[in-house]
C-alpha positions in Angstrom: 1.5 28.1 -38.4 1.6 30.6 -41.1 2.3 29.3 -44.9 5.2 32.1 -45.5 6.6 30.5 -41.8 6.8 26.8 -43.4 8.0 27.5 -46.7 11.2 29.8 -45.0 11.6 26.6 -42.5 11.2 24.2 -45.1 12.5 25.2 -48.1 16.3 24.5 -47.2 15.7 20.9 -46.3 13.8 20.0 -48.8 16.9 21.5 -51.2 19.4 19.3 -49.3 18.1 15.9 -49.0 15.7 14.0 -50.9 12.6 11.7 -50.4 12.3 8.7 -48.5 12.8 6.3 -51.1 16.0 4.6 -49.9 14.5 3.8 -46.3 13.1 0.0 -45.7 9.9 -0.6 -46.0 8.4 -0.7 -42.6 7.7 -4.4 -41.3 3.6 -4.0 -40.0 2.8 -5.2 -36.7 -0.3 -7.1 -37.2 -1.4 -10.6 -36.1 -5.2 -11.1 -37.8 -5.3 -14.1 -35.8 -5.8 -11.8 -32.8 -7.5 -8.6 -34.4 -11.3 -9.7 -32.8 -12.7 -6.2 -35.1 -11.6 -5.0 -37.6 -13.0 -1.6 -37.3 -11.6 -1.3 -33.7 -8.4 -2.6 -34.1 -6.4 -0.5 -31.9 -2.3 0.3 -33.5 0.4 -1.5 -31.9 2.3 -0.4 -29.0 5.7 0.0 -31.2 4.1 2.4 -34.0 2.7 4.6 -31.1 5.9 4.3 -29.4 7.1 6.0 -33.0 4.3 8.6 -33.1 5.7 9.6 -29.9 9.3 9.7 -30.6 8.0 12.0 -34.1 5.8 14.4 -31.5 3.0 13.4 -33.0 -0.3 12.4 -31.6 -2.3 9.4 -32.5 -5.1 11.2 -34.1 -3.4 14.2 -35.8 -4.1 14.5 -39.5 -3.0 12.1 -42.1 -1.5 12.5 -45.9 -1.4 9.4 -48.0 0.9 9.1 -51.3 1.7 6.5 -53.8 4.4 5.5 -56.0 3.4 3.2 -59.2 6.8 2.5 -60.0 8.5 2.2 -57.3 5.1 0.3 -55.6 4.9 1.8 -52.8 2.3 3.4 -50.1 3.2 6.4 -47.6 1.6 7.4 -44.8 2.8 11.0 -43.9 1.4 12.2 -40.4 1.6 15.7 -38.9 3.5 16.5 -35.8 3.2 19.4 -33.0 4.9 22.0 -35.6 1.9 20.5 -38.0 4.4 19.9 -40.7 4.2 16.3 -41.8 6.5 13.4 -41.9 6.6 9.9 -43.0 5.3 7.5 -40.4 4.9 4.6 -42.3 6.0 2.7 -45.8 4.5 -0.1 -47.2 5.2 -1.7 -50.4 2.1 -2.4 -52.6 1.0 -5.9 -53.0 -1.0 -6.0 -56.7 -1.4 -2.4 -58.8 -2.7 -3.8 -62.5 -2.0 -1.9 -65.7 1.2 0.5 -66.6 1.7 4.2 -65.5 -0.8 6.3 -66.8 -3.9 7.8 -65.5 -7.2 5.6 -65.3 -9.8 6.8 -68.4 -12.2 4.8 -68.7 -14.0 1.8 -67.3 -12.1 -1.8 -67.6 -8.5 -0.5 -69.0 -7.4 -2.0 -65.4 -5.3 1.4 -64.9 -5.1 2.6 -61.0 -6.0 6.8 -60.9 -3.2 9.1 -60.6 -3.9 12.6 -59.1 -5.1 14.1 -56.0 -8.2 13.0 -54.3 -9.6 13.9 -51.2 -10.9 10.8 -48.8 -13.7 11.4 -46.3 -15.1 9.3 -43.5 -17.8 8.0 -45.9 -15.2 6.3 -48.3 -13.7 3.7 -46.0 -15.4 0.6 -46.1 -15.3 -2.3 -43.2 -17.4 -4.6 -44.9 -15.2 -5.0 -48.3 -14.8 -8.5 -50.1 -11.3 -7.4 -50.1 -11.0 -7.6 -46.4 -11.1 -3.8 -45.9 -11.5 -0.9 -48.2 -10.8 2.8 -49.3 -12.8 4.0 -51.8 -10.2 6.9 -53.9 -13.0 8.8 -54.9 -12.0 8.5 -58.6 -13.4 10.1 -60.7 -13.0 13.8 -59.2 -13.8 16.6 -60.5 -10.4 16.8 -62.7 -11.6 13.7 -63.8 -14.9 14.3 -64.8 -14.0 17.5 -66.2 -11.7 15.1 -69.0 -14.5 12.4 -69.4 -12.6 10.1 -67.8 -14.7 7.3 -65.8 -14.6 4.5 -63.8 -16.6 3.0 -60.4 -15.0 1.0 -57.5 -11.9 2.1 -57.8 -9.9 1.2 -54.2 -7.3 0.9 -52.0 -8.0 -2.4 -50.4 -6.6 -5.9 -49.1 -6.6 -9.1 -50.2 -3.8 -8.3 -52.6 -5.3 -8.8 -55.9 -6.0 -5.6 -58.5 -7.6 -4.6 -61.4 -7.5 -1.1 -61.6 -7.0 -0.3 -57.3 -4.2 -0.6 -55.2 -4.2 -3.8 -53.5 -2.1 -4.5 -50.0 -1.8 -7.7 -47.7 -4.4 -7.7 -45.4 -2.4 -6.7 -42.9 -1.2 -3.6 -44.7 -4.8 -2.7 -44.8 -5.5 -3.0 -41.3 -3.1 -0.6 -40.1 -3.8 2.1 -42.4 -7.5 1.8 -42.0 -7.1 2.3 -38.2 -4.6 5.0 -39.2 -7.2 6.5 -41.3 -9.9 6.1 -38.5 -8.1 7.8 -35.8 -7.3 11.1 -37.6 -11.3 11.7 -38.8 -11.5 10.7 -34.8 -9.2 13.5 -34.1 -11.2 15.8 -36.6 -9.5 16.0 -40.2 -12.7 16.4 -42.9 -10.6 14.7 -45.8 -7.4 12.7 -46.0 -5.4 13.5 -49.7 -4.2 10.9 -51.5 -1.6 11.5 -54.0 -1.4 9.0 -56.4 1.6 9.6 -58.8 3.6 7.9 -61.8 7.1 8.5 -59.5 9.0 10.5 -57.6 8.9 13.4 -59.7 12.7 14.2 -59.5 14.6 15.7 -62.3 16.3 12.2 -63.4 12.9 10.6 -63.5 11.2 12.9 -65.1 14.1 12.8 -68.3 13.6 9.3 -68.3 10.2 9.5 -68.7 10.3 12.8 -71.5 8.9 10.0 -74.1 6.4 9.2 -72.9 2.5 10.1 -73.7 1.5 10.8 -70.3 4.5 13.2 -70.2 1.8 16.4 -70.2 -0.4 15.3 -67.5 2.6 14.5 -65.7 3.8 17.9 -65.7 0.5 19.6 -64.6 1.1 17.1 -61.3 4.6 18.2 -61.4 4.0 21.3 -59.6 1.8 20.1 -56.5 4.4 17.4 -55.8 7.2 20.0 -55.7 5.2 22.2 -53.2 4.5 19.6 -51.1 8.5 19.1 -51.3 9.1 22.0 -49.9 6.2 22.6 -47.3 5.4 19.6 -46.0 1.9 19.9 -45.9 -0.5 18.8 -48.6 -1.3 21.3 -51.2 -4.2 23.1 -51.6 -5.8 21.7 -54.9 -8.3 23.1 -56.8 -9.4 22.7 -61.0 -10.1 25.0 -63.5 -9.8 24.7 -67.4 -9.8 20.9 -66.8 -6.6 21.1 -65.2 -5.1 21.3 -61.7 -3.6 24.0 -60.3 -2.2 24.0 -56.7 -1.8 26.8 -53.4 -3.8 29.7 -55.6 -5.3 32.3 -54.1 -7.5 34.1 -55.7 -11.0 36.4 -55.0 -13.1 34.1 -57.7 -14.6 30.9 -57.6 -12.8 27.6 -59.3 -15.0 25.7 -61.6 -13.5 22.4 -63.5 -14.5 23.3 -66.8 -14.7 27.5 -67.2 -12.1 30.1 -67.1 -8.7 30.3 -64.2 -10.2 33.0 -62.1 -7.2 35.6 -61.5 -4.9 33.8 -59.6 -1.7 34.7 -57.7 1.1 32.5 -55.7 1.8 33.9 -52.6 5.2 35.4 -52.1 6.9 32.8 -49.7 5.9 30.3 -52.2 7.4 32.2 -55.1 10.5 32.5 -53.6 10.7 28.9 -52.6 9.4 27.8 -55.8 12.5 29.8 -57.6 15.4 28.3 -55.8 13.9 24.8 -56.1 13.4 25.1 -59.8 16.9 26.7 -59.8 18.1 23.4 -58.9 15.7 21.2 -60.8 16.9 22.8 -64.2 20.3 22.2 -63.5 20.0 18.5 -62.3 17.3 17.9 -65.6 19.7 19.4 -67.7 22.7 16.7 -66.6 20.0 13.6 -66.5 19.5 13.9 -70.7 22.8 14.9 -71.0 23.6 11.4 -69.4 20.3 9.7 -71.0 21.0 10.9 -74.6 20.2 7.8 -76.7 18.2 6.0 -74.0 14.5 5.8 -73.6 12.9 4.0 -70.7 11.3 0.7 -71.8 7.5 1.0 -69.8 7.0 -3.0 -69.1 3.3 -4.6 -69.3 1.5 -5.9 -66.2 2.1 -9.6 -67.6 6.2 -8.8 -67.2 6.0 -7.4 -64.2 4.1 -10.3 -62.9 6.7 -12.9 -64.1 9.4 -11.1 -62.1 7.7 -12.2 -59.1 6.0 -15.4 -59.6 7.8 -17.5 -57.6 6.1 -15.3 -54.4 2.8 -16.8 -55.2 3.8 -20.5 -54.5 2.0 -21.9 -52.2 -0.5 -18.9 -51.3 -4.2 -18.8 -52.4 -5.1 -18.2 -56.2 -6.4 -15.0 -55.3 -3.1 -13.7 -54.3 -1.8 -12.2 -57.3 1.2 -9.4 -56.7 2.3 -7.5 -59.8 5.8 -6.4 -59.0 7.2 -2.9 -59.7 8.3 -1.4 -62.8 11.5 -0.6 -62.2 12.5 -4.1 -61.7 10.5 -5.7 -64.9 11.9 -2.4 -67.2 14.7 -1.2 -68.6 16.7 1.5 -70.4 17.5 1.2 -73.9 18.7 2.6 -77.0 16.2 4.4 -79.2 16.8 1.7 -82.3 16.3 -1.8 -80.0 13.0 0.1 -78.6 12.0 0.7 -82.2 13.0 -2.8 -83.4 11.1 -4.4 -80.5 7.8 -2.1 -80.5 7.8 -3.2 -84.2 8.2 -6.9 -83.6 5.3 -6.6 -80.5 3.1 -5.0 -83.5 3.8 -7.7 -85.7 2.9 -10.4 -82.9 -0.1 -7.9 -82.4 -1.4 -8.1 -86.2 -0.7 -11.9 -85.9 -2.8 -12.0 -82.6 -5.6 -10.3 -84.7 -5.7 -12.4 -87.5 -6.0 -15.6 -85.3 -9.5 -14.1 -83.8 -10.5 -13.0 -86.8 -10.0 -16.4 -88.0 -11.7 -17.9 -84.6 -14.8 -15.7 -85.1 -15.5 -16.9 -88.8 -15.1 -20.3 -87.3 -17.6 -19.5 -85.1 -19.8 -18.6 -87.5 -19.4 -21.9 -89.3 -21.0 -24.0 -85.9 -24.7 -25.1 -85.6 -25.3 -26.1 -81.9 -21.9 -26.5 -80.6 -21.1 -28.3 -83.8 -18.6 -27.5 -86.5 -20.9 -27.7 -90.0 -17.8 -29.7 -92.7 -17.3 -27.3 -95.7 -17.1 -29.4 -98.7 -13.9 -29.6 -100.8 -13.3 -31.1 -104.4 -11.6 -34.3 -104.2 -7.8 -33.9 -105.7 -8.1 -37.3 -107.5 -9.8 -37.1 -111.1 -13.2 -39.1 -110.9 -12.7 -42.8 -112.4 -9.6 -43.0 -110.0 -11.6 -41.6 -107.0 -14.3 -43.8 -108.0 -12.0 -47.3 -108.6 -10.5 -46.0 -105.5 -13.5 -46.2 -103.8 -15.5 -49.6 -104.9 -11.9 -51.3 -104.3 -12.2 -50.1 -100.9 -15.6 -50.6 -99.8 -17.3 -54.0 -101.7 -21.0 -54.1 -101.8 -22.6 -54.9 -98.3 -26.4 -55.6 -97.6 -28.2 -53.3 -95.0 -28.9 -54.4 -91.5 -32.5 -55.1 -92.7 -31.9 -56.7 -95.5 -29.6 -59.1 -94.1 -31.6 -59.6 -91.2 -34.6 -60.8 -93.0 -33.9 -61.9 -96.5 -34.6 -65.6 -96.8 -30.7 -66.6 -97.3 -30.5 -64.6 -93.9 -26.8 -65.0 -92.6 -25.9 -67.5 -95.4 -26.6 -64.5 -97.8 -24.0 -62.5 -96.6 -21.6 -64.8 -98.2 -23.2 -63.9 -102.1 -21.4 -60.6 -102.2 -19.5 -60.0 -105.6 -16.4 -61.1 -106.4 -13.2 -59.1 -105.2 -12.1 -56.8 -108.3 -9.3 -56.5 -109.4 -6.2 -54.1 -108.8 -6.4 -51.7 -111.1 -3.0 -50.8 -112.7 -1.7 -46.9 -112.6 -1.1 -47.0 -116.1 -4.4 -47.8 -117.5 -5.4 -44.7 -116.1 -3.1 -42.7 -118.0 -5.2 -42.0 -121.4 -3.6 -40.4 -124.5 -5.4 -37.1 -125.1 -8.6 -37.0 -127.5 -9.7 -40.7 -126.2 -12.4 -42.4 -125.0 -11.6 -43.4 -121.2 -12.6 -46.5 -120.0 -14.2 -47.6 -117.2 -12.7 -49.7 -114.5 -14.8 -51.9 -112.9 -14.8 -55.5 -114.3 -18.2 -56.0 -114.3 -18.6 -52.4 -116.7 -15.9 -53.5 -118.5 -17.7 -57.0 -119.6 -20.6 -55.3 -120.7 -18.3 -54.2 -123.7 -17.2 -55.0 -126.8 -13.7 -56.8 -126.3 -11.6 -54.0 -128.9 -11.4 -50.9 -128.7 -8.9 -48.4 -130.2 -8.6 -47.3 -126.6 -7.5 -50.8 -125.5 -5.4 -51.9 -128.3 -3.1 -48.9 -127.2 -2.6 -50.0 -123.6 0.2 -51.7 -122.3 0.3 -55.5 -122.2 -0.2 -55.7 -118.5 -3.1 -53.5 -118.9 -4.7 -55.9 -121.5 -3.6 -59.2 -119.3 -5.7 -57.5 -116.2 -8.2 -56.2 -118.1 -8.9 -59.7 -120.2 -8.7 -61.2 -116.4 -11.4 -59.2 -115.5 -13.3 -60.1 -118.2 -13.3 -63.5 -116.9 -14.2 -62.7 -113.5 -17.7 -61.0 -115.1 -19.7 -63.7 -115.2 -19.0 -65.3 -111.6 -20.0 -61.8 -110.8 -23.1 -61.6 -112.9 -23.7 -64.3 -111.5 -23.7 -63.8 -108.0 -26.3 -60.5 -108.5 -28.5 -63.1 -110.6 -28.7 -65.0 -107.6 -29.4 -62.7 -105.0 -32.9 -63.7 -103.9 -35.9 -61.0 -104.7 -36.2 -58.6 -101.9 -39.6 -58.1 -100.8 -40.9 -53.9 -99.7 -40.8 -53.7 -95.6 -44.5 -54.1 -95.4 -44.5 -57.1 -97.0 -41.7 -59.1 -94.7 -44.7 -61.2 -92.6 -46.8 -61.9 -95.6 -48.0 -65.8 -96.2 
């Protein structure tokens, strides 16, 4: 059927009602239990009862298109009139990062755009229980350095950077995808975009950074609105531009060729951005103040973490992002994107402080940094030989010729020393503590005739204790070297 046909057909409908996003998700008829190849599978006899009802034929062409934030997967299939409709909707298991377009390799964003899906991409032999490669990057892509591998649509339901279903999701699109090449389609498009790109969404969303690249999407969305039949896509000046006829050649990176929008289209295009303007203008007249809060993977993950109890680790759904985020005045957004920084910074300084940690380990080991004792030295020292009396080596007590008995010759205990006789006038000689030092000299000193009398009393006490202790070392029997223990 002719273009300027659909768009006169078309063009009224698609002004009156809007997308399918209030209809149920679509309940797939899949036991795996029974499904003896996956690759064969044939669809069950209620969705080809609903082919049939839609006048379509099992293996007429196929549109895919995906919502991030709402999470869900449609498959649009084209009837006898070859305009398409929605067959099927499936809500998506596991999409990991925010909205955005996928850059570069490991930011764990899923590719938004249009890419074209041939025979060669599906995989039956996936990890993931089956497997559609998207093709990212394309040529708009690669035309804006952005890069990536492996990026899929796939089962298992478990994502970092694809869109992951249940497995038995994946089964009934891959047969869905299967039969259409069968019937002769060269490529399958997959939209993959932020939203539905209505005028309320797309005021909520004016804030954001993606907000440009959004708009150049903008228009092939729209056209499919109104047609029904996936755009024609084609880039030039690393951008996309959509149903262009023209009598050059497209390349992604050089010059728009001279281009025109054929009439039909132009017409349609008019009254439905007619309306769009009008209904854009009302949504930020009703969102002035408000900005849309974008939530991380991590929060929409905690809104639905009570649906991986008792399933399989791998099983990891992500939830949508219009149930984990919110609308919210321009000051709390400010005040709370400051407080993340702050938690960011924090975050930062931690790892900085892990990694010089790191640095400070031999072997697995952490290497002690030394650090000056707080005590001054004669009360760290006191504080010490209090603590720990003189003890003989295992050697020495082993073979010495007292043997055990020596053990028992240690010194005498000393004495507590008081707090006091620590505290020195300033300009004077300190004395040392230990009894057996303090023996060695005279009795008077202008030091000690300024203590305390307590000081003097336990100072003359130790006095007396010197000699026990002098001689105890006297008595200590002569050690001989090692190599001398089995001499005579």
């Amino acid at each position: 059927m002719r273009l300027t046909h659909l768009v006169a057909t078309a063009a009224v409908a698609a002004l009156l009602s809007s997308c399918t996003a209030n209809e149920a998700m679509d309940t797939v008829d899949v036991d795996l239990k029974k499904v003896s190849s996956k690759v064969n599978y044939q669809l069950s006899g209620k969705i080809v009862q609903k082919m049939q009802a839609m006048s379509m034929a099992k293996d007429s062409p196929i549109m895919l298109r995906i919502f991030k934030e709402e999470g869900v997967l449609e498959v649009w299939k084209a009837n006898t009139s070859n305009r398409f409709e929605m067959l099927r909707q499936y809500k998506i298991c596991a999409w990991s990062g925010k909205l955005g377009p996928k850059v570069k390799e490991g930011d764990r964003q899923a590719p938004e755009g249009f890419y074209p899906i041939s025979p060669g991409q599906m995989n039956p032999n996936s990890s993931y229980y089956l497997a559609i490669n998207t093709g990212f990057p394309n040529r708009f892509d690669q035309a804006n350095g952005r890069f990536g591998t492996n990026l899929m649509i796939h089962g298992a339901c478990s994502s970092s950077g694809c869109y992951s279903m249940t497995d038995e999701q994946m089964q009934e699109i891959f047969a869905l995808s299967r039969d259409a090449y069968k019937g002769g389609q060269q490529a399958i498009q997959l939209q993959a975009l932020p939203f539905r790109m209505t005028a309320e969404n797309m005021a909520r969303h004016k804030n954001s950074p993606n907000i440009d690249f959004w708009n150049m999407l903008k228009p092939g969305y729209d056209q499919f609105e109104i047609t029904k039949r996936p755009p024609e896509v084609n880039i030039c000046e690393k951008k996309y531009v959509f149903n262009q006829q023209t009598d050059g050649k497209f390349s992604p990176t050089g010059q728009c060729p001279a281009m025109t929008t054929p009439a039909a289209m132009q017409g349609a295009l008019a009254s439905y951005n007619k309306k769009y303007n009008d209904d854009y203008a009302k949504a930020t007249k009703k969102l002035d103040g408000l900005v849309w809060y974008e939530p991380t993977e991590a929060e929409r993950k905690a809104i639905v973490a009570k649906q991986r109890v008792g399933k399989e680790l791998a099983y990891a759904p992500t939830g949508t992002s219009l149930d984990a985020g919110k609308l919210m005045k321009v000051a709390d957004l400010e005040k709370q994107e400051a407080r993340r920084a702050e938690l960011e910074e924090a975050k930062k300084a931690i790892e900085i402080q892990q990694a010089e940690l790191a640095k400070s380990t031999r072997d697995g080991k952490s290497v002690p940094v030394p650090m000056e004792n707080p005590l001054p030295k004669p009360v760290m020292q006191a504080s010490v030989e209090q603590a720990s009396p003189a003890r003989k080596g295992f050697w020495g007590s082993l073979f010495s010729k007292g043997g055990a008995d020596a053990q028992q010759m240690e010194p005498a205990a000393v004495a507590p020393v008081d707090a006091a006789a620590q505290q020195q006038p300033a300009g004077q000689t300190q004395v040392a503590q230990h009894p057996a030092v303090v023996a060695t000299r005279e009795p008077v000193t202008t030091a000690t005739a300024k203590r305390p009398a307590d000081a003097t009393v336990q100072t003359a006490a130790s006095t007396e204790a010197a000699p026990m202790a002098e001689q105890a070392v006297a008595e200590q029997p002569k050690k001989r070297p090692f190599w001398k223990l089995w001499g005579n």
